[in-house]
C-alpha positions as CSV (number, residue, x, y, z in Angstrom):
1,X,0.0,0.0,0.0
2,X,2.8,2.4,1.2
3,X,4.7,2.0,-2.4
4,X,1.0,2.3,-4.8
5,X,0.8,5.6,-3.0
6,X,3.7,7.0,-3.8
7,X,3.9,9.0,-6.3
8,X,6.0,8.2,-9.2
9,X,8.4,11.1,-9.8
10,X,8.7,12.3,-6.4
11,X,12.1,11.7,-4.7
12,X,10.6,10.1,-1.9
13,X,9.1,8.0,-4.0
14,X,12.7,6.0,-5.4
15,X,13.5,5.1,-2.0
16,X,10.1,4.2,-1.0
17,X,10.0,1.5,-3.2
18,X,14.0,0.5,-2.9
19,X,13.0,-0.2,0.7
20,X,10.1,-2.3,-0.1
21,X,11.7,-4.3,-2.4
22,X,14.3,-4.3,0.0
23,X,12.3,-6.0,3.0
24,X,10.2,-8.4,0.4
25,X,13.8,-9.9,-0.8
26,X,15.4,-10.3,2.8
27,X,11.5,-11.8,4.0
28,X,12.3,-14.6,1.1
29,X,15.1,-15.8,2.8
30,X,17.7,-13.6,1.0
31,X,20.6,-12.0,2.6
32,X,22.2,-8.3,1.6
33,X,25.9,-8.3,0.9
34,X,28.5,-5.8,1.1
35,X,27.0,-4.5,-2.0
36,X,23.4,-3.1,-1.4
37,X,22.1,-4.2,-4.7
38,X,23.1,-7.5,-4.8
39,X,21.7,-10.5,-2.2
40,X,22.1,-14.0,-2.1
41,X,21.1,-17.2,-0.4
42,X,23.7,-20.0,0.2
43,X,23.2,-23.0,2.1
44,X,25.9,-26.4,2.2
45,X,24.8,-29.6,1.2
46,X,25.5,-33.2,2.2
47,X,27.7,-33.9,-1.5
48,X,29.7,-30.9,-0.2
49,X,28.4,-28.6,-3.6
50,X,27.0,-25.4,-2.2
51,X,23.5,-24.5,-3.0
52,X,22.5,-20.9,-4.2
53,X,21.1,-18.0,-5.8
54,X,22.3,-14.8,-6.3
55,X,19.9,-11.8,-7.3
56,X,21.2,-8.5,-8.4
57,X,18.7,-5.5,-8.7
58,X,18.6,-2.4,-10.7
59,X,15.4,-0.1,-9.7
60,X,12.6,-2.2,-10.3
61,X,14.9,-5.2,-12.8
62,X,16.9,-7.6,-12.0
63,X,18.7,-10.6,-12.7
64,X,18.9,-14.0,-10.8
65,X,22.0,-16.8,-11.2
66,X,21.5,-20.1,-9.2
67,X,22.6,-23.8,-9.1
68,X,19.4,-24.7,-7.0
69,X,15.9,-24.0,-8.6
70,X,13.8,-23.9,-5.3
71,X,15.4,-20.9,-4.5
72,X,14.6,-18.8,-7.2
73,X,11.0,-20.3,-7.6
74,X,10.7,-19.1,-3.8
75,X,11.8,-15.6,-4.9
76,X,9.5,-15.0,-7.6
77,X,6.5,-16.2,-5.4
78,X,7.4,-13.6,-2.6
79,X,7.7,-11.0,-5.4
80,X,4.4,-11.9,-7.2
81,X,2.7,-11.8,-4.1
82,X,3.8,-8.2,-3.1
83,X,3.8,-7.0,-6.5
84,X,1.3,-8.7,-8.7
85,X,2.9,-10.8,-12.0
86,X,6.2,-10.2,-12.8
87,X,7.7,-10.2,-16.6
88,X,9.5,-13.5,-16.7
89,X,12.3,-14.7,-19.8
90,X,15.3,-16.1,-20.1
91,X,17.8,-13.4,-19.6
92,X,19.5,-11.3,-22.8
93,X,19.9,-8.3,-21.2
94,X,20.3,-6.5,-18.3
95,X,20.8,-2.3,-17.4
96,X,21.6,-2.0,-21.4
97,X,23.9,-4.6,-22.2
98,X,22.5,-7.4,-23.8
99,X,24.2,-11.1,-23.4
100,X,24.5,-14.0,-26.2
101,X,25.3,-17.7,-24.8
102,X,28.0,-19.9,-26.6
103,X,27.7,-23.3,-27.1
104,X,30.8,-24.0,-24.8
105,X,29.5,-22.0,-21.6
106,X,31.2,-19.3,-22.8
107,X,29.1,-15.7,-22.9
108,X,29.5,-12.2,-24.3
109,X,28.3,-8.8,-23.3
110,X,27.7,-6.2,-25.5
111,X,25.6,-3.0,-26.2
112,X,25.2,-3.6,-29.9
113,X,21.6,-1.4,-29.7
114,X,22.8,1.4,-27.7
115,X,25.6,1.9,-30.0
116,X,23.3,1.8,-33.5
117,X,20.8,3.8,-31.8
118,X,23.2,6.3,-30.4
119,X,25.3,7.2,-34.2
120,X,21.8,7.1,-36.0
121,X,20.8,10.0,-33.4
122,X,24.2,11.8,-33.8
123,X,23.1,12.0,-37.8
124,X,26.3,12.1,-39.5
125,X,25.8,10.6,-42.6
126,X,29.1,9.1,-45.0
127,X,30.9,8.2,-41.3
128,X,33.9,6.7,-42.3
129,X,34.7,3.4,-40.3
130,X,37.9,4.0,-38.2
131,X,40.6,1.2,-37.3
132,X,41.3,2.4,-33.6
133,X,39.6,4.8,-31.3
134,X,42.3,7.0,-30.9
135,X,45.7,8.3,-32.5
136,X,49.2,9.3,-30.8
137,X,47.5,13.3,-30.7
138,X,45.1,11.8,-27.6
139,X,46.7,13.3,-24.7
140,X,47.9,16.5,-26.3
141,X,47.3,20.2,-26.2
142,X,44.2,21.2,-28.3
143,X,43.3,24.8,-26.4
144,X,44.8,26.5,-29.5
145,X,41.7,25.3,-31.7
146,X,38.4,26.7,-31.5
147,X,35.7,26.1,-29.3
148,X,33.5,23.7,-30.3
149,X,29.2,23.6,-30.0
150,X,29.1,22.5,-26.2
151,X,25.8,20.9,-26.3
152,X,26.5,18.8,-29.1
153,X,30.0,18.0,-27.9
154,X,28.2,17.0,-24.2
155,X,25.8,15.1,-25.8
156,X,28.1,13.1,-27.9
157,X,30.6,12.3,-24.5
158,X,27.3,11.5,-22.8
159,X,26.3,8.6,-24.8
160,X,29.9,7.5,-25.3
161,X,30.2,7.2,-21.2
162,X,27.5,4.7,-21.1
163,X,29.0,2.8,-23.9
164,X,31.7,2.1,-20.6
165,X,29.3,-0.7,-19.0
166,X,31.0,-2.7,-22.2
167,X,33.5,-1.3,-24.3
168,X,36.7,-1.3,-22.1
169,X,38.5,-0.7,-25.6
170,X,37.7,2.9,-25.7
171,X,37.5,4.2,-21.7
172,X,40.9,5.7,-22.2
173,X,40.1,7.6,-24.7
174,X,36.2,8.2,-23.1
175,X,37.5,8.9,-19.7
176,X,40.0,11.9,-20.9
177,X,37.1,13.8,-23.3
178,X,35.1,13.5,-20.6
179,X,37.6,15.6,-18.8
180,X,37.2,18.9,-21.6
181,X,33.3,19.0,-21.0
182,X,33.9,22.6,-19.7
183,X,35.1,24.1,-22.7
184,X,35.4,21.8,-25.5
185,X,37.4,22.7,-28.7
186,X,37.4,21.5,-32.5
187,X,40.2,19.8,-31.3
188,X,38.6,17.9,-28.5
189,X,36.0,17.1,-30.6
190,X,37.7,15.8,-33.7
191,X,39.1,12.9,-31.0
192,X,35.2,12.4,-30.3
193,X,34.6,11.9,-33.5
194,X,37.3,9.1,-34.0
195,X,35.8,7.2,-31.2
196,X,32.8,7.3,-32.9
197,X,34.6,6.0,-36.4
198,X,35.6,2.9,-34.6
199,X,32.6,2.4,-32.8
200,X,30.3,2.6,-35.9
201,X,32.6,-0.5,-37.4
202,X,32.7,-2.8,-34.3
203,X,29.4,-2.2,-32.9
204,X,29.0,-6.2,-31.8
205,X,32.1,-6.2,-29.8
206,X,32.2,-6.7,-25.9
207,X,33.7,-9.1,-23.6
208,X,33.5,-12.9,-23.5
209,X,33.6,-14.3,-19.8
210,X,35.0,-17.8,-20.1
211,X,37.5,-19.4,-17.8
212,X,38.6,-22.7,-16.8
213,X,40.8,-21.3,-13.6
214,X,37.8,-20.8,-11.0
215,X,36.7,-17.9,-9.3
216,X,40.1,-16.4,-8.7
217,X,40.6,-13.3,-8.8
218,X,43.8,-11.2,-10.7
219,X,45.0,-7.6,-11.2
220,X,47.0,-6.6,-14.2
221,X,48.4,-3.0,-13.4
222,X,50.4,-0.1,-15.7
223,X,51.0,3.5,-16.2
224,X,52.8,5.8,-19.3
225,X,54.4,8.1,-17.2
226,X,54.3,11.5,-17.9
227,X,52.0,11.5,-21.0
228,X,49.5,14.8,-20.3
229,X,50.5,18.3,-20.5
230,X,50.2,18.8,-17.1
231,X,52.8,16.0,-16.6
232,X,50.6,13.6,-15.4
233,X,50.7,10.2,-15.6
234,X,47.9,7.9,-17.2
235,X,47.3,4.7,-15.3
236,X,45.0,1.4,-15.9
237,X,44.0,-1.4,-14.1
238,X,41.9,-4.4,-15.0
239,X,40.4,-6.9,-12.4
240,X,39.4,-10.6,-13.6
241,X,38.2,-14.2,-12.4
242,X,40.8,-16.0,-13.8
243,X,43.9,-14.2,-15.4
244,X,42.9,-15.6,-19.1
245,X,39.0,-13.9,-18.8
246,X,37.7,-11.2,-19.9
247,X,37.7,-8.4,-17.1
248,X,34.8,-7.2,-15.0
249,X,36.0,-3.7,-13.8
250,X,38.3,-1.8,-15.6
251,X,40.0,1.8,-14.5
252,X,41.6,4.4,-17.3
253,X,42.5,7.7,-15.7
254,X,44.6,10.5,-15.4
255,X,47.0,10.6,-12.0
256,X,45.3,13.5,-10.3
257,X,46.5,12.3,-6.7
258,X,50.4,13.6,-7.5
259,X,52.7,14.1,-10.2
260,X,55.0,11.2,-10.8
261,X,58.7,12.4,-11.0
262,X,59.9,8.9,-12.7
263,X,58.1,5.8,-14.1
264,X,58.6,3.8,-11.0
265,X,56.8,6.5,-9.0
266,X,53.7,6.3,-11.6
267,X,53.7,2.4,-11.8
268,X,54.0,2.9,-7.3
269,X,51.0,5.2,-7.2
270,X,49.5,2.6,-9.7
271,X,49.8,-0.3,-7.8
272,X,48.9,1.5,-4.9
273,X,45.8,2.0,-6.5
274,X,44.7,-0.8,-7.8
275,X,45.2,-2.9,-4.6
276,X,42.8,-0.9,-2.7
277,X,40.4,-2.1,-5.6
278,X,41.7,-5.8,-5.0
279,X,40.8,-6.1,-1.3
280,X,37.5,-4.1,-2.0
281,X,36.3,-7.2,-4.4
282,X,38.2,-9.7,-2.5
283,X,36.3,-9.1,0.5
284,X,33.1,-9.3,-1.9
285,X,34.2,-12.6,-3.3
286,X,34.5,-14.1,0.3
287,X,31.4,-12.7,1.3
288,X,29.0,-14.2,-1.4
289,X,30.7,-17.2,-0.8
290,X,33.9,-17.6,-2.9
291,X,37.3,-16.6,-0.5
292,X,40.5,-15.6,-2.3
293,X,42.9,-18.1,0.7
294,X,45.7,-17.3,-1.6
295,X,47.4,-13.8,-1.9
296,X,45.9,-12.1,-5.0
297,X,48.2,-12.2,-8.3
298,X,48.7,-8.5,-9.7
299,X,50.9,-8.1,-12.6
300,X,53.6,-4.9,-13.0
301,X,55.9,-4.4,-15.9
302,X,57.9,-2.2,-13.6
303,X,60.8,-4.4,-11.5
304,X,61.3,-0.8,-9.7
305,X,57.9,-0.6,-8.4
306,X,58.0,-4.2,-7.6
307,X,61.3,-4.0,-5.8
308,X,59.7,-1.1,-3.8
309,X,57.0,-2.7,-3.0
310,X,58.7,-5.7,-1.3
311,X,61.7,-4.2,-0.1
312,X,61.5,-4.7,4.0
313,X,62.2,-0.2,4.5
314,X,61.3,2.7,2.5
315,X,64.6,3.4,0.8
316,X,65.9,6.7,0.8
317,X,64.7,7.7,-3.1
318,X,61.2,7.0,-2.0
319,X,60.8,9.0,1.0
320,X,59.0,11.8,-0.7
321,X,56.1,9.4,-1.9
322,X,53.0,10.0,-0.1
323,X,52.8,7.8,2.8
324,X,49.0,6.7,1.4
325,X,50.5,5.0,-1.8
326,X,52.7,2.8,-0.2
327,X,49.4,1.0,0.8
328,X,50.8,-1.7,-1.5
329,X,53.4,-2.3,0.4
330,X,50.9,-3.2,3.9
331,X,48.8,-5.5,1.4
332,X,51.8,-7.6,-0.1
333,X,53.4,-7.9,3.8
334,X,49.8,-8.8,4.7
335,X,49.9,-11.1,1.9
336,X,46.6,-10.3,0.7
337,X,48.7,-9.5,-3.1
338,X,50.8,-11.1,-4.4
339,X,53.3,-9.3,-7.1
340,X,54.5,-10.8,-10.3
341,X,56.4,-9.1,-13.2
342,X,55.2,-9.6,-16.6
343,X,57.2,-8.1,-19.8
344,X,55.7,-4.9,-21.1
345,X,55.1,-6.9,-24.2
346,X,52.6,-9.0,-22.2
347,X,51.1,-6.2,-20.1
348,X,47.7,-6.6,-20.8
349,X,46.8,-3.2,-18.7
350,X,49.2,-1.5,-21.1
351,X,46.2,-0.8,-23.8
352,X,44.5,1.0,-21.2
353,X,47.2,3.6,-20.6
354,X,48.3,4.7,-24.3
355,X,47.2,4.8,-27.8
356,X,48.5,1.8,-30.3
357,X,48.5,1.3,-34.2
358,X,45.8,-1.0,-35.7
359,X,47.7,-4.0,-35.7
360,X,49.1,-4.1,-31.7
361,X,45.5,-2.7,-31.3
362,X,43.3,-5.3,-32.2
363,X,46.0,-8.0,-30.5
364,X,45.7,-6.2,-27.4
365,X,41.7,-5.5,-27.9
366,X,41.1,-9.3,-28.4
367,X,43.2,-10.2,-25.4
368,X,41.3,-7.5,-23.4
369,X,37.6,-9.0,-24.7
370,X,39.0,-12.6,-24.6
371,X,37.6,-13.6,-28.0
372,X,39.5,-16.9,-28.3
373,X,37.1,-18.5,-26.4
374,X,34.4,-18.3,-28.9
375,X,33.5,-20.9,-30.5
């Protein structure tokens, strides 16, 4: 009664009926986790397999994964009889991604719809189809050119941020546009527009989850030091279950916390970054039911940073680091992370930091979406 009487548009309204469906999930035997949107139900068996159901909710949708039917038939019952029928279907999309199923278990996310119904909007007729998202002009200088028409350049950054929920392959360049919303120039916008080239040729393209290592969880970590005419650095992280999958979170930004005075001070801050990420998901993992017991792998090109890292005192060329980014150092003694060098050849978080030609690109981009594992 309380939620039918709210009025839909109010602001009271929005949490009115979060807390509703709050209180009817929980009275169905659900628990919250350490993310309020998400709850689960988990209870052992005697073969030792784990029965449950997780349910994740976005305003009034939401999306259910289980290994034990009752559990979700219980669910929907406690629903339909606070709310009246629900719309039922196999799942094929959720908060505007949309997900196809392969024949080996393997699926892929992707916002194919969005994306055509986003460039038809923008109405630029004979777009030509771009190769990459972004040339070696991203990071510089472009307050020399004009200024640009800020509603359409706002409009156009907009859209390309939710393309983010699946397209990992263009957050670098997403993330830093997003930065010139202010006072956009011809400049800023003829990068836009590049984005929009490549997106209007791979408009299927999104990440394949498929992996045969378990739910473990690993870091890949890297920064181009000194790239932005500020002399920032530009650092990127990725976070996956299971080192060969596709990643779930992924982090493209400018270093706004300090300025770097050498590469193993970027690839520090970095790391330092990242691992407060890692523990924020590891203590997720553990508390829907999948612990981490072993120290979470993260992989830096940088030996420096490594060394650093691991090295029992602060040595004497480090002492001017903030005392917050040597976090990573309390996580690997904790030996909650583990670190692991991997050639700069290999770095997989290396795409996320710096434009690349077409051909190191797309290697890199299929890595990143892990498209070997379609069949």
């Amino acid at each position: 009664a309380i939620v039918r009487k709210s009025c839909y548009g109010l602001r009271q309204s929005n949490k009115t009926f979060a807390d509703s469906l709050n209180q009817t999930i929980l009275a169905a035997g659900f628990s919250a986790t350490l993310d309020p949107k998400i709850y689960k139900k988990v209870e052992q068996s005697a073969d030792g397999v784990a029965k449950r159901c997780y349910v994740s909710t976005h305003v009034d949708d939401g999306e259910a994964m289980f290994n034990h039917r009752p559990f979700y038939d219980h669910l929907i019952t406690t629903l339909e009889k606070r709310y009246g029928e629900l719309k039922k279907a196999p799942l094929t999309g959720f908060t505007g991604a949309t997900f196809q199923l392969h024949s080996n278990g393997a699926f892929t996310r992707s916002q194919e719809g969005f994306i055509l119904r986003f460039l038809e909007n923008i109405n630029v007729p004979g777009l030509a189809l771009g190769k990459v998202p972004s040339d070696y002009t991203l990071f510089e200088d472009t307050s020399h050119t004009p200024k640009c028409d800020i509603k359409l350049y706002r409009s156009v950054i907009g859209s390309l941020i939710h393309t983010l929920r699946t397209r990992y392959d263009v957050q670098k360049e997403v993330v830093h546009l997003s930065s010139k919303m202010s006072a956009p120039t011809d400049g800023d916008l003829a990068k836009a527009v590049l984005v929009l080239r490549y997106l209007s040729g791979t408009p299927k393209l999104g990440p394949t989850y498929y992996t045969k290592q378990g739910p473990v969880l690993s870091c890949y970590v890297d920064c181009t030091y000194g790239c932005h005419t500020d002399g920032r650095s530009h650092a990127g992280f990725s976070l996956h279950i299971g080192s060969d999958n596709a990643p779930f979170y992924v982090s493209s930004r400018k270093q706004k916390d300090c300025v770097a005075v050498g590469s193993m001070e970027g690839e520090y801050v970095a790391l330092s970054a990242a691992a407060r990420k890692v523990l924020e998901v590891r203590y997720f993992l553990e508390d829907i039911g999948f612990p981490q017991p072993l120290p979470t792998v993260t992989y830096e090109d940088n030996m420096s940073a490594i060394n650093l890292a691991v090295a029992p005192c602060i040595t004497r060329k480090s002492r001017h680091i903030h005392i917050r980014h040597h976090f990573i150092r309390d996580c690997v003694e904790s030996k909650l992370i583990k670190l692991v060098h991997l050639p700069t050849e290999r770095m997989l978080a290396d795409f996320l930091t710096k434009p690349f030609g077409p051909k190191k690109f797309v290697a890199f981009r299929d890595r990143l979406f892990n498209t070997a594992c379609i069949p």
